[in-house]
N, C-alpha and C positions, 0 to 999 in steps of 0.2 A: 294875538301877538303880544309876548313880555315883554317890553323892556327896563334895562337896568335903570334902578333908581335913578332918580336925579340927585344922590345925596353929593353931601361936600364930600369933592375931593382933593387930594391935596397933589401939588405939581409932580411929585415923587410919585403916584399912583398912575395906573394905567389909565389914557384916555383915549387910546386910538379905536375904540369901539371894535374893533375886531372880532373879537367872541361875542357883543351881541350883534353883529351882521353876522356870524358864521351859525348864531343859535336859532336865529332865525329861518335860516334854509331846510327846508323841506327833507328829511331822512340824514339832518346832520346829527354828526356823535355828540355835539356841542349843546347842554342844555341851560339856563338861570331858571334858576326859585328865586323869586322873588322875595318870598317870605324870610328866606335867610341872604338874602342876596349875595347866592351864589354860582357860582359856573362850575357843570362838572363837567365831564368826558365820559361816553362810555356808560352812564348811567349809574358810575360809582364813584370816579376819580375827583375830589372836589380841586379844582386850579386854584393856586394862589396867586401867580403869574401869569403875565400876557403872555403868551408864544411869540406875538408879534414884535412889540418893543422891549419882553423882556421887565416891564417895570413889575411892580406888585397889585394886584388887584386889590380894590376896596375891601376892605376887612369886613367878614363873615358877621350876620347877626345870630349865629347860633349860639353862642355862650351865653345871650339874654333871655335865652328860652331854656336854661335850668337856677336854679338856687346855688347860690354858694356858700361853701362849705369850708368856712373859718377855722384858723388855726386852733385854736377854744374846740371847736366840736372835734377836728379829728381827732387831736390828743385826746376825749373822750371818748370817741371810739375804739383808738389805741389800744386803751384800757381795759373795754369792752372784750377785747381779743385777746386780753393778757392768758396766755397759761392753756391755750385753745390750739391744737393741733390735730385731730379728729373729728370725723363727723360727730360718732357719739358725743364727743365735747360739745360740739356745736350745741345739739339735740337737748343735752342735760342743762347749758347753758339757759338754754333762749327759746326751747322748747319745738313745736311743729313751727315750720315757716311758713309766710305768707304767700308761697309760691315753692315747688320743685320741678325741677325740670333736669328730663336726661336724653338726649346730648342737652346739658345747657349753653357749653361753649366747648368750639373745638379749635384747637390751636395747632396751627403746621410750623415747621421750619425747612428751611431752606436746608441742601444741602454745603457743606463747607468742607474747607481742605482734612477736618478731623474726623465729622460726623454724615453718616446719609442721611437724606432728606427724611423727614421725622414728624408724626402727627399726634398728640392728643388729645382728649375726652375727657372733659370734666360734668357731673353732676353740677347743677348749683340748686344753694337753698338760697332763698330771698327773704328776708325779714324788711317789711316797711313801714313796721312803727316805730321802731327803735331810735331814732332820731327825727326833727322835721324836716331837714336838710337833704338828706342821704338815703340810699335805699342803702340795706348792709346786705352785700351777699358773700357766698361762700361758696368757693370751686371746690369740688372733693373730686382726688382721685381716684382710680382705680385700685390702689392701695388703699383706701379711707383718709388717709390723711388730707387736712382740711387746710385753705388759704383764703383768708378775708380780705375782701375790696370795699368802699366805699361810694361809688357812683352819686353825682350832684341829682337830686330829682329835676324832674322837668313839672317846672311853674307857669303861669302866664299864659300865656296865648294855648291853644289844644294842640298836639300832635300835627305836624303838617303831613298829608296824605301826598306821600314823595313816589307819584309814577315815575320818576326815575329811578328808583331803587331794582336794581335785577331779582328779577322773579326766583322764586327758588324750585 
C-alpha cells in the first residue's frame, strides 16, 4: 500500500484524501507514484486537482528529475539551428545522430469546424552530445523538411519504471 507523502502542504491544496482512499481500492482507475507524487487516472491522465473538493493537488516532483535548460543555452542552441531546414542540413550540419527512429513521433489532431481529423509521422534524429542540458532532436517530415526541439535531459534519480503507463 502507497501512500501520499506526508509532504507540506499548504491550506489552498487538497487534503481531503480522497484519491489516496479511491487509489487504494482494489481494480481502481485511480493510481499515486510516489516517486513523482502523483495521481493519475486511467494509467495516463496525471490529476492536478481533487475531483472531490475541487482544490489543487500538491505539486508534481517531476520537473526535479530533468536539468534545466537556461536561457544562455537555448539562445545557443537557437544558433545551432540557424539556416537548418532539411534533413540533409541536419545530416551535413551535425553529422549521424545518436539515435533514428521511424515513426519517431506521431502527431493527431482533432477534427474542427475547418479541417477533418488529421494524423502525422515524423522521423526524428537525436543528437545527445551536443549540449549537457538538452537532448537536440529533429522531426523530419515526409517531405524532408526538418524542425528542431530541445527536450531537458533526465538527471538525478534513474528512470522510474511507471506500471502505469499503457502498454502499447
Amino acid at each position: 500500500m502507497t501512500t501520499q507523502s506526508k509532504s507540506r502542504k499548504t491550506k489552498d491544496e487538497c487534503q481531503c484524501r480522497m484519491l489516496e482512499r479511491m487509489s487504494q481500492e482494489p481494480g481502481s482507475s485511480v493510481t499515486y507514484l510516489p516517486e513523482l507524487n502523483e495521481y493519475r487516472v486511467d494509467k495516463s491522465w496525471v490529476m492536478r486537482f481533487c475531483p472531490g473538493c475541487g482544490k489543487p493537488l500538491p505539486p508534481s516532483r517531476r520537473a526535479s528529475r530533468f536539468a534545466h535548460v537556461s536561457n544562455r543555452e537555448s539562445s545557443r542552441i537557437m544558433k545551432l539551428f540557424r539556416g537548418i531546414t532539411t534533413e540533409q542540413e541536419v545530416l551535413a550540419r551535425f553529422g549521424p545522430p545518436d539515435a533514428e527512429d521511424y515513426p519517431g513521433v506521431m502527431v493527431s489532431s482533432l477534427e474542427d469546424d475547418e479541417l477533418p481529423q488529421r494524423g502525422e509521422v515524423f522521423k526524428t534524429l537525436e543528437y545527445r552530445e551536443l549540449s549537457d542540458v538538452a537532448n537536440i532532436i529533429f522531426r523530419i517530415g515526409d517531405n524532408g523538411q526538418a524542425r528542431g526541439t530541445w527536450p531537458a535531459k533526465h538527471c538525478g534519480e534513474p528512470p522510474i519504471k511507471d506500471d502505469t503507463a499503457p502498454s502499447s
